[in-house]
mmCIF file as gemmi writes it, N, C-alpha and C atoms, coordinates in Angstrom:
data_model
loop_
_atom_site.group_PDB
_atom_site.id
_atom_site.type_symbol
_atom_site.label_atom_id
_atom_site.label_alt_id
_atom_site.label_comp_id
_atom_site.label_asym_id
_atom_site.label_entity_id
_atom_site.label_seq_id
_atom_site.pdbx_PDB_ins_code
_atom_site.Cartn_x
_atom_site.Cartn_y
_atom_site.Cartn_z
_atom_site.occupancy
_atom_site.B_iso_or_equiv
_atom_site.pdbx_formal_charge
_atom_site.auth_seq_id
_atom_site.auth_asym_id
_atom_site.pdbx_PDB_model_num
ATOM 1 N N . UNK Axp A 1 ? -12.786 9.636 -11.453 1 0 ? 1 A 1
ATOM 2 C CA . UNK Axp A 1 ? -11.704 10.076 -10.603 1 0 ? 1 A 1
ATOM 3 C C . UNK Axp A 1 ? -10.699 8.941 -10.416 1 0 ? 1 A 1
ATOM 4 N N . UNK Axp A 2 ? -9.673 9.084 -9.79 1 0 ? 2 A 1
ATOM 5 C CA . UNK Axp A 2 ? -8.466 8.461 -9.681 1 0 ? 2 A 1
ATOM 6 C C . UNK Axp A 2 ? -7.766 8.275 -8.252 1 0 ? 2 A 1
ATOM 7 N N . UNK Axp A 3 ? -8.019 7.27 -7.742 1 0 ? 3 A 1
ATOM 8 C CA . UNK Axp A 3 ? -7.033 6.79 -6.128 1 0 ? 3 A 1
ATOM 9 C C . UNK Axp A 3 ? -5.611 6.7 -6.49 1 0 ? 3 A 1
ATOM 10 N N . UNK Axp A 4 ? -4.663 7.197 -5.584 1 0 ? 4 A 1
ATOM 11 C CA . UNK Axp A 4 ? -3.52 6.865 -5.57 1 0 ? 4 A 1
ATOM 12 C C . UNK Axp A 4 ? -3.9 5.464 -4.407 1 0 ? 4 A 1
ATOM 13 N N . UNK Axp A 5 ? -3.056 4.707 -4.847 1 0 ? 5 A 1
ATOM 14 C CA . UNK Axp A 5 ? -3.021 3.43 -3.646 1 0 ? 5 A 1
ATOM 15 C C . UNK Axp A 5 ? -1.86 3.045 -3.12 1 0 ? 5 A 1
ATOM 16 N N . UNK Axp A 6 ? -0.998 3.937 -3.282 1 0 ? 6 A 1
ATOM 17 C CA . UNK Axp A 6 ? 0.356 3.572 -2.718 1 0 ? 6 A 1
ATOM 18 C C . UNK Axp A 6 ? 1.369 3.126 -3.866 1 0 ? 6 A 1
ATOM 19 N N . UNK Axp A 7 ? 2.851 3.753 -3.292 1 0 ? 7 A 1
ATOM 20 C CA . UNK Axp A 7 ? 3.769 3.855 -4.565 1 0 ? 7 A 1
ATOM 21 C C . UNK Axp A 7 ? 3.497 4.195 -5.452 1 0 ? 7 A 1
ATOM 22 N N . UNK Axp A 8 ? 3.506 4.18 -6.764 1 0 ? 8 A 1
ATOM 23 C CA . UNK Axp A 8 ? 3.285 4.736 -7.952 1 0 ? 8 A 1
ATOM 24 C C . UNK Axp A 8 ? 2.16 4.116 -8.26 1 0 ? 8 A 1
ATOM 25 N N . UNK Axp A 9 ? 1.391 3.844 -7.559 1 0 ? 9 A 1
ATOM 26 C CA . UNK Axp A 9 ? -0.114 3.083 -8.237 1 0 ? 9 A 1
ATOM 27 C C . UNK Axp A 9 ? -1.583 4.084 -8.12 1 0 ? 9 A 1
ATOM 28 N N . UNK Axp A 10 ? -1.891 4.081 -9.176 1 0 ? 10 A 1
ATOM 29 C CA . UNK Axp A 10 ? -3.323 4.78 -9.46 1 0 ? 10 A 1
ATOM 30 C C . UNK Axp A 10 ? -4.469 4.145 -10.044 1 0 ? 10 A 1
ATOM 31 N N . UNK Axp A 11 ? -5.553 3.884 -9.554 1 0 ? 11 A 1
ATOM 32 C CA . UNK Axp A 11 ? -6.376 3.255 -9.894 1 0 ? 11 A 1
ATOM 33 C C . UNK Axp A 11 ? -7.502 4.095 -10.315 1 0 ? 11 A 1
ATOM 34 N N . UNK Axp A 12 ? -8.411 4.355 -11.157 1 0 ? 12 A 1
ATOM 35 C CA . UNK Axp A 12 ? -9.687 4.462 -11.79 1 0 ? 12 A 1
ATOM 36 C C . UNK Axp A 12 ? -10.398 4.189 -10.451 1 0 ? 12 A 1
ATOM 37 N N . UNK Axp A 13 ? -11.064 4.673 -10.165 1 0 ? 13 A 1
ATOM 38 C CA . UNK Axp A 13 ? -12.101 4.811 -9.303 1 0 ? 13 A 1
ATOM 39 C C . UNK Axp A 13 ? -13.064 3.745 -9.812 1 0 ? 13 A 1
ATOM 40 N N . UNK Axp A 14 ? -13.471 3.915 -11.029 1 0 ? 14 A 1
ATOM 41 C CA . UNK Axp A 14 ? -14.769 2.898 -11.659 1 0 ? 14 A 1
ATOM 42 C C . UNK Axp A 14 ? -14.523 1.163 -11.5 1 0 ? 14 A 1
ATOM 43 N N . UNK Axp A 15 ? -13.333 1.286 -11.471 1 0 ? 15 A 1
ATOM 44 C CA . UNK Axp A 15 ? -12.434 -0.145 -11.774 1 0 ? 15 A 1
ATOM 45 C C . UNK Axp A 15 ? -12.222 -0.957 -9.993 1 0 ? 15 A 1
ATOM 46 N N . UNK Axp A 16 ? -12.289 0.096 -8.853 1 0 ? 16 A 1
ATOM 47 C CA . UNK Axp A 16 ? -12.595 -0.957 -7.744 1 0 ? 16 A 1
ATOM 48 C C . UNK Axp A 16 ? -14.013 -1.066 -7.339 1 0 ? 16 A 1
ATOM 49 N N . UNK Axp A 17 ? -13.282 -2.601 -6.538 1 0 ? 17 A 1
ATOM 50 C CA . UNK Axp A 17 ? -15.025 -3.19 -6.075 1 0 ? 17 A 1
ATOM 51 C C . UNK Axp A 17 ? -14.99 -2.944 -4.222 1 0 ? 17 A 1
ATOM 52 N N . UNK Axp A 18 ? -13.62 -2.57 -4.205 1 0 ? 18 A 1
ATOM 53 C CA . UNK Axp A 18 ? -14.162 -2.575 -2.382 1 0 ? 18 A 1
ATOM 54 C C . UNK Axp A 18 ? -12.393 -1.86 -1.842 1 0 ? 18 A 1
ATOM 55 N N . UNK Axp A 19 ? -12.236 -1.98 -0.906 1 0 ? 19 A 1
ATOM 56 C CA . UNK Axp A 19 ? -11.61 -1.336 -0.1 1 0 ? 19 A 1
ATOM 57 C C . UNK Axp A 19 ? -11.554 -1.988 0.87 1 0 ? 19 A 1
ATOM 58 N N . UNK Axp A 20 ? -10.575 -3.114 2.097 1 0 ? 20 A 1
ATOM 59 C CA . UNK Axp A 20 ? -10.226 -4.331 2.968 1 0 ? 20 A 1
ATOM 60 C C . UNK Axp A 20 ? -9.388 -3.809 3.45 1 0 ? 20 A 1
ATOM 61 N N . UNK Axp A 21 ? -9.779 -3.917 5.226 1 0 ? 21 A 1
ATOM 62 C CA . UNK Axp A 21 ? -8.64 -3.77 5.855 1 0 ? 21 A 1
ATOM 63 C C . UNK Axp A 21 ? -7.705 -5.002 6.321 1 0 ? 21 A 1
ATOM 64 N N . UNK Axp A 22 ? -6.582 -4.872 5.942 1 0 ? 22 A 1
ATOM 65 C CA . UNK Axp A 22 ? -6.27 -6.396 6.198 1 0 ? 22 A 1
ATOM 66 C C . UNK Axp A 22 ? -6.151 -7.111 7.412 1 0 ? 22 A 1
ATOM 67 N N . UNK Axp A 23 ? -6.089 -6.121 8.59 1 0 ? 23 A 1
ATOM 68 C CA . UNK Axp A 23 ? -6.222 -6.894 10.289 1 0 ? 23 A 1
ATOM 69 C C . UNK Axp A 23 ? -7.229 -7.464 10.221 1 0 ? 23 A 1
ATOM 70 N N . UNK Axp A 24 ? -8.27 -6.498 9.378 1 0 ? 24 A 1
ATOM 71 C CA . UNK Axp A 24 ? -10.034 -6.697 10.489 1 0 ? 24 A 1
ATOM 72 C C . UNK Axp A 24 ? -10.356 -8.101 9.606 1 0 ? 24 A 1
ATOM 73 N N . UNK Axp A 25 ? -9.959 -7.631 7.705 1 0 ? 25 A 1
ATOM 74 C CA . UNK Axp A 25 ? -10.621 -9.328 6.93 1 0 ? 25 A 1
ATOM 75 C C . UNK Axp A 25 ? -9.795 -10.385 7.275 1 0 ? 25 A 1
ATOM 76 N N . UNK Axp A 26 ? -8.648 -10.406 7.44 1 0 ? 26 A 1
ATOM 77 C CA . UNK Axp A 26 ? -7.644 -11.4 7.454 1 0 ? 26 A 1
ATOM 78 C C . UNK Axp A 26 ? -8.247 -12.476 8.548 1 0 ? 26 A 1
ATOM 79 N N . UNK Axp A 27 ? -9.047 -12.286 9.623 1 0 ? 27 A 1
ATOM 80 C CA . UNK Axp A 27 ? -9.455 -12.776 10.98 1 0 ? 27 A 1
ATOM 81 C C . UNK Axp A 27 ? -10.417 -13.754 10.228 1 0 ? 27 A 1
ATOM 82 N N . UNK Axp A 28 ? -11.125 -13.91 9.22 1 0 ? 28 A 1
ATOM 83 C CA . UNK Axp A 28 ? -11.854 -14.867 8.814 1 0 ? 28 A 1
ATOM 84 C C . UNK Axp A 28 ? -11.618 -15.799 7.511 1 0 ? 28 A 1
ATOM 85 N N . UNK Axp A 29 ? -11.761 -17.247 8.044 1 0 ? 29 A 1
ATOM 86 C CA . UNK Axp A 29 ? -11.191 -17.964 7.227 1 0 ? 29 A 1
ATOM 87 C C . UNK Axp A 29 ? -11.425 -17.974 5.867 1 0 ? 29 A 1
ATOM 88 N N . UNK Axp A 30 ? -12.718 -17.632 5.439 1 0 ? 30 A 1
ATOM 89 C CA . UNK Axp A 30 ? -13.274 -17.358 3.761 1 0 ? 30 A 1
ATOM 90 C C . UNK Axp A 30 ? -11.83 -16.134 3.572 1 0 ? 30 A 1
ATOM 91 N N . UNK Axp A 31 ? -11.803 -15.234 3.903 1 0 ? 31 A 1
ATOM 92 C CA . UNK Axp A 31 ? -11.336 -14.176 2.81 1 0 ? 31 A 1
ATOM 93 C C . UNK Axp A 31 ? -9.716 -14.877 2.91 1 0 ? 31 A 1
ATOM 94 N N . UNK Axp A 32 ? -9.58 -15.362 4.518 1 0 ? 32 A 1
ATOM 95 C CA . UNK Axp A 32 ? -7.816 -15.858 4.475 1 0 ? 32 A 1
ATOM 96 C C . UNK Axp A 32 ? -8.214 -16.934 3.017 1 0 ? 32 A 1
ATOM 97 N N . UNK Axp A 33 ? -8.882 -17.397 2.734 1 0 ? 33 A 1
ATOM 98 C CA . UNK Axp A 33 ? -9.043 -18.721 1.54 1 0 ? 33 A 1
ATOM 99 C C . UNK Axp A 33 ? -9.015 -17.963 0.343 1 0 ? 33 A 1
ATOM 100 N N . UNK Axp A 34 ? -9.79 -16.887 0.425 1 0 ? 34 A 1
ATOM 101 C CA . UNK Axp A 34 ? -10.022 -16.203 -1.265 1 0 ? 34 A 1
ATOM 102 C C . UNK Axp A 34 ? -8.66 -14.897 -1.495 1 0 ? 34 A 1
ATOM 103 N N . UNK Axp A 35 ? -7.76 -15.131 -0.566 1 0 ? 35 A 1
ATOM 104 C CA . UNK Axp A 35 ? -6.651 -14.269 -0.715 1 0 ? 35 A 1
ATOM 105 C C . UNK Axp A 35 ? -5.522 -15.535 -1.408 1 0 ? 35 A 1
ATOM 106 N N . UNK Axp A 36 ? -5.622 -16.39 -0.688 1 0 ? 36 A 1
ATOM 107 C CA . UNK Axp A 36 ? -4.657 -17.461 -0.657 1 0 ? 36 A 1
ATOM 108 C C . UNK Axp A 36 ? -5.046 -17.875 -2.496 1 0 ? 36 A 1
ATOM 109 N N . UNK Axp A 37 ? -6.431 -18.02 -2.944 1 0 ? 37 A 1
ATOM 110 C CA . UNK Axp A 37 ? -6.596 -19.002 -3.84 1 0 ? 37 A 1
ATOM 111 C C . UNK Axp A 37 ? -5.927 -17.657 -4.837 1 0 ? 37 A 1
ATOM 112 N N . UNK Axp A 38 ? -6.707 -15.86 -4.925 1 0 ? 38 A 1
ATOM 113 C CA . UNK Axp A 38 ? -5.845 -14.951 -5.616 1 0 ? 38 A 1
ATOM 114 C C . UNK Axp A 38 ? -4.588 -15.073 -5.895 1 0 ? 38 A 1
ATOM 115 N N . UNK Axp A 39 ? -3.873 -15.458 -4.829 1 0 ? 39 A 1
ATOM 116 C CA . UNK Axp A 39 ? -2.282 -15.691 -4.699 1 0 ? 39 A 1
ATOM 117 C C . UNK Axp A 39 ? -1.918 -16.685 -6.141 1 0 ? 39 A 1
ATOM 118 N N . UNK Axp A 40 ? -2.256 -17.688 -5.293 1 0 ? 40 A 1
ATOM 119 C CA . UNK Axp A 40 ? -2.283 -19.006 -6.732 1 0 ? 40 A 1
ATOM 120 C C . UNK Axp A 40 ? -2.357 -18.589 -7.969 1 0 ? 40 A 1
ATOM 121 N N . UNK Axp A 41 ? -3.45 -17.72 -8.418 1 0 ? 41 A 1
ATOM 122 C CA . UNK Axp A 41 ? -3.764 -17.439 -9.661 1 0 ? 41 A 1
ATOM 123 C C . UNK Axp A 41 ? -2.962 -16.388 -10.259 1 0 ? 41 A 1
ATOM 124 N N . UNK Axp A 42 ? -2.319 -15.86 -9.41 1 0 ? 42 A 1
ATOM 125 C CA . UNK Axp A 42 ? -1.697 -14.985 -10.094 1 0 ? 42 A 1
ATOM 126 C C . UNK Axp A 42 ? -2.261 -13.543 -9.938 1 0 ? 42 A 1
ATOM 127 N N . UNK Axp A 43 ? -3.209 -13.204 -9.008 1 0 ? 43 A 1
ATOM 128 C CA . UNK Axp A 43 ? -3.739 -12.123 -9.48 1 0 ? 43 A 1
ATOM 129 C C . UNK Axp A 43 ? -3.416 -11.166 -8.225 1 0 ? 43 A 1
ATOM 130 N N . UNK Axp A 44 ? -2.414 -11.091 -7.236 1 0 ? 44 A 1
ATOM 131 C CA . UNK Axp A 44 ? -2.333 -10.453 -6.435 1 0 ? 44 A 1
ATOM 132 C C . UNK Axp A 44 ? -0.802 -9.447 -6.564 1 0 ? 44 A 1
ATOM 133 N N . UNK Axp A 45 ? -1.131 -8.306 -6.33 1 0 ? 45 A 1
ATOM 134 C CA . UNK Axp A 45 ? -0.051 -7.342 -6.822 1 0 ? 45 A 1
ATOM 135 C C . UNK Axp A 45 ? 0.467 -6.61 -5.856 1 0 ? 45 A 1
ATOM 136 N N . UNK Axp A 46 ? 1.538 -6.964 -5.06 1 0 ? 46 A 1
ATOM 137 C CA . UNK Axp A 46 ? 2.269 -6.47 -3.956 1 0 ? 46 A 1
ATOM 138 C C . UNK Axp A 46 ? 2.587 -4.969 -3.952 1 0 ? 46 A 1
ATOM 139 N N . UNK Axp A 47 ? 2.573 -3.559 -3.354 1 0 ? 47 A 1
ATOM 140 C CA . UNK Axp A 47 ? 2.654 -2.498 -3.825 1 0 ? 47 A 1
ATOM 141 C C . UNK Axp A 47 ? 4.245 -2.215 -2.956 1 0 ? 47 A 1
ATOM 142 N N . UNK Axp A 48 ? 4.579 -3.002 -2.319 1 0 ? 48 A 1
ATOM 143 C CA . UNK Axp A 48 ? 5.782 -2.776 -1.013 1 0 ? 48 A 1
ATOM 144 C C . UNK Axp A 48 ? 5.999 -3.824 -0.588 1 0 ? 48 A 1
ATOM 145 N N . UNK Axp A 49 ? 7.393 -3.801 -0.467 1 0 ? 49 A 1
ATOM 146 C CA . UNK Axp A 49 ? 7.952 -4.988 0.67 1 0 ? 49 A 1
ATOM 147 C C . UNK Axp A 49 ? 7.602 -4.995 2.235 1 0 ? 49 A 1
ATOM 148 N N . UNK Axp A 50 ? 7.078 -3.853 2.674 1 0 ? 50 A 1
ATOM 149 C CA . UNK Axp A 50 ? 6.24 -4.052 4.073 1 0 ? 50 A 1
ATOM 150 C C . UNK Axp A 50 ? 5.032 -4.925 4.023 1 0 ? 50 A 1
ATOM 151 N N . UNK Axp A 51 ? 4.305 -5.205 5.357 1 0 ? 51 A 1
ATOM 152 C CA . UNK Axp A 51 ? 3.228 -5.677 5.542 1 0 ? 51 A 1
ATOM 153 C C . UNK Axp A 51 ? 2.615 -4.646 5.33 1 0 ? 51 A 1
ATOM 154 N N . UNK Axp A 52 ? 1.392 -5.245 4.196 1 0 ? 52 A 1
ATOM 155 C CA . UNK Axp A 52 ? -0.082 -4.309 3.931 1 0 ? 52 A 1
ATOM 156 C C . UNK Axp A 52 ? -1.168 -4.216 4.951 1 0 ? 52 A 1
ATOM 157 N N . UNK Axp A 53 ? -1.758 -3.248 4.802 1 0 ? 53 A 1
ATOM 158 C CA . UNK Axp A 53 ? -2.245 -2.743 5.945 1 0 ? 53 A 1
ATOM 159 C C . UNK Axp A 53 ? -3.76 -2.707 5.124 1 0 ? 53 A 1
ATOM 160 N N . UNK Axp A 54 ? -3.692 -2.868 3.599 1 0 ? 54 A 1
ATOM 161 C CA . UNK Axp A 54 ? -5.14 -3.321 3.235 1 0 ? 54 A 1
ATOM 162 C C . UNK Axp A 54 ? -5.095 -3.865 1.953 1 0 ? 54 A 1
ATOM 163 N N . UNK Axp A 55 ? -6.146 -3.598 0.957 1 0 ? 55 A 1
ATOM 164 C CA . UNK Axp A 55 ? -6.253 -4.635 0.409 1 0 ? 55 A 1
ATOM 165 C C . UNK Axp A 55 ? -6.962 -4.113 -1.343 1 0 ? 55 A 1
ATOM 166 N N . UNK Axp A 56 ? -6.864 -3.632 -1.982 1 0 ? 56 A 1
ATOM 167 C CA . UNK Axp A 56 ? -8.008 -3.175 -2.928 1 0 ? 56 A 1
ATOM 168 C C . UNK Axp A 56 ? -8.504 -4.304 -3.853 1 0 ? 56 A 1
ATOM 169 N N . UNK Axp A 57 ? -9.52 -4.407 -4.119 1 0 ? 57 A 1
ATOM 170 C CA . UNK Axp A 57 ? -10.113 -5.407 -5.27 1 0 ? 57 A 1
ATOM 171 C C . UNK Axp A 57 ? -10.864 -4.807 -6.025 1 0 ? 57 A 1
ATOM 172 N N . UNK Axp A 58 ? -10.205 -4.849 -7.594 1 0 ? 58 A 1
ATOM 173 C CA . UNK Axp A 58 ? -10.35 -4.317 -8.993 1 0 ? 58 A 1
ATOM 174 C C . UNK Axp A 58 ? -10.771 -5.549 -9.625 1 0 ? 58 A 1
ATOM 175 N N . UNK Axp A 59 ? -11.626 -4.861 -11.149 1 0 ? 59 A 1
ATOM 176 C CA . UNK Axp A 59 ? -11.743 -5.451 -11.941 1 0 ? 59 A 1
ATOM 177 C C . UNK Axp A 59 ? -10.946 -5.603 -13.169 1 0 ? 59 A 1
ATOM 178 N N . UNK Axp A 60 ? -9.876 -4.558 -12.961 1 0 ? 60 A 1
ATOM 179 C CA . UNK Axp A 60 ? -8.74 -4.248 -14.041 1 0 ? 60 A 1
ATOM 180 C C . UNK Axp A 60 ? -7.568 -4.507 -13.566 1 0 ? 60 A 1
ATOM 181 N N . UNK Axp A 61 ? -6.669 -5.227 -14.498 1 0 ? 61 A 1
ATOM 182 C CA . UNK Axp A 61 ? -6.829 -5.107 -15.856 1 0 ? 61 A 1
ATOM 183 C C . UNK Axp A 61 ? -7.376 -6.69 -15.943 1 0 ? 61 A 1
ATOM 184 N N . UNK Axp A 62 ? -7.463 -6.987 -15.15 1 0 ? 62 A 1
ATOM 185 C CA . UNK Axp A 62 ? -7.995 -8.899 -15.481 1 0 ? 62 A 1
ATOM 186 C C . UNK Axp A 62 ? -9.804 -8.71 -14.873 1 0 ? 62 A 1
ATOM 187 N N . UNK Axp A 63 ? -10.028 -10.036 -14.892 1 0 ? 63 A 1
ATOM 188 C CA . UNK Axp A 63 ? -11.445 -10.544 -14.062 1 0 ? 63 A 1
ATOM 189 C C . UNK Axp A 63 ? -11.186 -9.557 -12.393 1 0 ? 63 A 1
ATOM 190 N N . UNK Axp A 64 ? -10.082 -10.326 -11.832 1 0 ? 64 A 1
ATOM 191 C CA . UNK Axp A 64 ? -9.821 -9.593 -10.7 1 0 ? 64 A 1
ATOM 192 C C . UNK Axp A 64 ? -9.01 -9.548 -10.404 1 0 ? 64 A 1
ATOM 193 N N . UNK Axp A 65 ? -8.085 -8.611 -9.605 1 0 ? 65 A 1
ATOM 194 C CA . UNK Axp A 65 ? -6.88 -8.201 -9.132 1 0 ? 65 A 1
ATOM 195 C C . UNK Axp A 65 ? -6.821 -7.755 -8.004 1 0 ? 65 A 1
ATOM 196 N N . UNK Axp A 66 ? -6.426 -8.404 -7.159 1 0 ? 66 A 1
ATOM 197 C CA . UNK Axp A 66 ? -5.634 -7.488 -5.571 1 0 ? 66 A 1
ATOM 198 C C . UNK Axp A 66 ? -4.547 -7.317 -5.339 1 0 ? 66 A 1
ATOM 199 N N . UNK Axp A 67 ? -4.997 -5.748 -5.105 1 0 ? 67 A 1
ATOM 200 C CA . UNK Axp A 67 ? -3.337 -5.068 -4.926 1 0 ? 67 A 1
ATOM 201 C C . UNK Axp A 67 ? -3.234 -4.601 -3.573 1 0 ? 67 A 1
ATOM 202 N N . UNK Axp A 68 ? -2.487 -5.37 -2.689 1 0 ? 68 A 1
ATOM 203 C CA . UNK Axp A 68 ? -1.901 -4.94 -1.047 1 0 ? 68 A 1
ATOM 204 C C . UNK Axp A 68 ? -1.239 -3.892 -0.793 1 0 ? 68 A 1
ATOM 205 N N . UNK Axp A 69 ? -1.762 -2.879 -0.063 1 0 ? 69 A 1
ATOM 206 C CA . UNK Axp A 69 ? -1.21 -1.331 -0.06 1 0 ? 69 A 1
ATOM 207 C C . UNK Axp A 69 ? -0.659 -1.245 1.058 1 0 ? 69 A 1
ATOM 208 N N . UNK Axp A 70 ? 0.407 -0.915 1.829 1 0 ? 70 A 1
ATOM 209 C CA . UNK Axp A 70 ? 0.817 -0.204 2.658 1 0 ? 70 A 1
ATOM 210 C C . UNK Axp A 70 ? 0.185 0.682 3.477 1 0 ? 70 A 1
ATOM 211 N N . UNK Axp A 71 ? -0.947 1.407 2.429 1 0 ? 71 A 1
ATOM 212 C CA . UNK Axp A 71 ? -2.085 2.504 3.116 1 0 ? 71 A 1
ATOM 213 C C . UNK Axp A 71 ? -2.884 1.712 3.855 1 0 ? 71 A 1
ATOM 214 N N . UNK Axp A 72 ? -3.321 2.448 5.056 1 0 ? 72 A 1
ATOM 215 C CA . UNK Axp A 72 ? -4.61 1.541 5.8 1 0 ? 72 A 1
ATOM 216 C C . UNK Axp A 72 ? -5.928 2.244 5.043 1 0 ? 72 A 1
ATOM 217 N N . UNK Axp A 73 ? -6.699 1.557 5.225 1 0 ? 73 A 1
ATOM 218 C CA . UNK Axp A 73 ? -8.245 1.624 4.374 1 0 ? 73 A 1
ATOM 219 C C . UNK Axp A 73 ? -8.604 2.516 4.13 1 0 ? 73 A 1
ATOM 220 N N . UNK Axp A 74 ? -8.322 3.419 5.919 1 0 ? 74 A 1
ATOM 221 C CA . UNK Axp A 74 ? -9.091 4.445 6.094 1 0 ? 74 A 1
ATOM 222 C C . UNK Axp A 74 ? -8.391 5.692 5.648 1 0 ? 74 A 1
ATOM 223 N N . UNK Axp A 75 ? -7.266 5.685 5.154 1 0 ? 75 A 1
ATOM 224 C CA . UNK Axp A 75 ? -6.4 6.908 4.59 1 0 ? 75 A 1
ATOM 225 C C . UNK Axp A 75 ? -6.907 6.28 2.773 1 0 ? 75 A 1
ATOM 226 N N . UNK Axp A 76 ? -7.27 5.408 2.504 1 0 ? 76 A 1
ATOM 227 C CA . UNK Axp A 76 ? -7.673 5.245 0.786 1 0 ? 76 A 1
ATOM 228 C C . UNK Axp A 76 ? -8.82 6.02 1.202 1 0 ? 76 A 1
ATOM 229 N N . UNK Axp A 77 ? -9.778 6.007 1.811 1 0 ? 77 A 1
ATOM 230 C CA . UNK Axp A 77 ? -11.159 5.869 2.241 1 0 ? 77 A 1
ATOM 231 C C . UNK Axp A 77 ? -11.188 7.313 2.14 1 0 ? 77 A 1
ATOM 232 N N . UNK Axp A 78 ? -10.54 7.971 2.677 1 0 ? 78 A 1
ATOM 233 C CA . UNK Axp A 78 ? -10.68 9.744 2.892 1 0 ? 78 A 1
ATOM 234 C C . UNK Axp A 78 ? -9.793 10.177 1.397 1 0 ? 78 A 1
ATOM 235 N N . UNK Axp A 79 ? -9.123 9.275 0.823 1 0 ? 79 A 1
ATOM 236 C CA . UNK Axp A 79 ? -8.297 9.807 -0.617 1 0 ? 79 A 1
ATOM 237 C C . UNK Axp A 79 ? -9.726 9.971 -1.283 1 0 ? 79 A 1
ATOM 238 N N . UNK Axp A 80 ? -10.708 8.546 -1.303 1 0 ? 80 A 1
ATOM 239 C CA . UNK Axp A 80 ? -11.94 8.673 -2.447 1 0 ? 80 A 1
ATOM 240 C C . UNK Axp A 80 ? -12.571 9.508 -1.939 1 0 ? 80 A 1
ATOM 241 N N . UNK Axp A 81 ? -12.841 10.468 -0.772 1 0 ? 81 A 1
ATOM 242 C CA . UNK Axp A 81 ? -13.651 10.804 -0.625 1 0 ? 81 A 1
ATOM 243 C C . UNK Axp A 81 ? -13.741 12.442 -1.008 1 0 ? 81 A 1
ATOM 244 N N . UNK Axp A 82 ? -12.361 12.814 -0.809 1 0 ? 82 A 1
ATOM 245 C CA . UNK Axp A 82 ? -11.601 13.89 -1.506 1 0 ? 82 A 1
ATOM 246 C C . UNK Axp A 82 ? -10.71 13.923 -2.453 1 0 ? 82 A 1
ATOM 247 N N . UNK Axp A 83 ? -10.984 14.137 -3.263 1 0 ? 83 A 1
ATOM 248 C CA . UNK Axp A 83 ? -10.276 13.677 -4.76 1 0 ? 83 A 1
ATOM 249 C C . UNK Axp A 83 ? -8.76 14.403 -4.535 1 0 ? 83 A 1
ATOM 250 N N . UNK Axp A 84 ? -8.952 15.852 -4.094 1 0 ? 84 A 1
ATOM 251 C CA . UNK Axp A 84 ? -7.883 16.97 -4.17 1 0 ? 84 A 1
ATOM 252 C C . UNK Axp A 84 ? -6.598 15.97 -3.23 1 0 ? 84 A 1
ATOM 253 N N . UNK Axp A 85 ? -7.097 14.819 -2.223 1 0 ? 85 A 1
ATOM 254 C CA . UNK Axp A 85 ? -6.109 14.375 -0.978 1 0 ? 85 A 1
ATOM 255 C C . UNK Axp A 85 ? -5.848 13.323 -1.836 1 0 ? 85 A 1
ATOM 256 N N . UNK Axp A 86 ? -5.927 12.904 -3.752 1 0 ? 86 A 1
ATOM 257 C CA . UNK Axp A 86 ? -5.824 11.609 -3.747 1 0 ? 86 A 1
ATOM 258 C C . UNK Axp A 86 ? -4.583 10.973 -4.844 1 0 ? 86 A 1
ATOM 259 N N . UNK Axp A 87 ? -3.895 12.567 -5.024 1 0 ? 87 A 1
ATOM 260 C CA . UNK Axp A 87 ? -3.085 12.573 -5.926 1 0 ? 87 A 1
ATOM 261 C C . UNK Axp A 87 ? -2.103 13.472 -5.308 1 0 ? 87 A 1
C-alpha cells in the first residue's frame, strides 16, 4: 500500500521505518542530534515551507531519508490504517 505524506508525496508503505511526532520527539536531545546530524548529510526532505508537525523515516531511496510533513502523525497514522483515507 501507499501513504500520501503531504503535498505530492507518496511513500510505499514497505519503505517506512516509523512515523515522529515532531513536538513530542523534538523534546529529547538524541533525536534533536540525529535530526540535526540527517540535516548535515543531506538526507532530510522538507515537504512545505511551514513548520512540520512530524517526521517520516524511510529507507528509500537512500540508507535513510526524513521527510518533514505538515501532517501531524496522527492524521498519517489513520491514512495507514485506512488505505481508502490515504490517497
Amino acid at each position: 500500500m501507499y501513504l500520501h505524506i503531504g503535498q505530492d508525496y507518496i511513500l510505499n508503505e514497505e519503505d517506512i521505518l516509523g512515523i515522529f511526532d515532531m513536538d513530542n520527539t523534538s523534546s529529547s536531545y538524541r533525536t534533536r542530534a540525529f535530526l540535526r546530524r540527517a540535516e548535515q548529510e543531506g538526507a532530510v526532505i522538507p515537504l512545505s515551507e511551514d513548520i512540520p508537525k512530524s517526521f517520516i523515516l524511510t529507507d528509500w531511496p537512500a540508507d535513510t531519508t526524513l521527510y518533514l510533513s505538515p501532517l501531524a502523525s496522527s492524521t498519517l497514522a489513520r491514512r495507514a490504517a485506512d488505505p481508502k483515507k490515504s490517497l
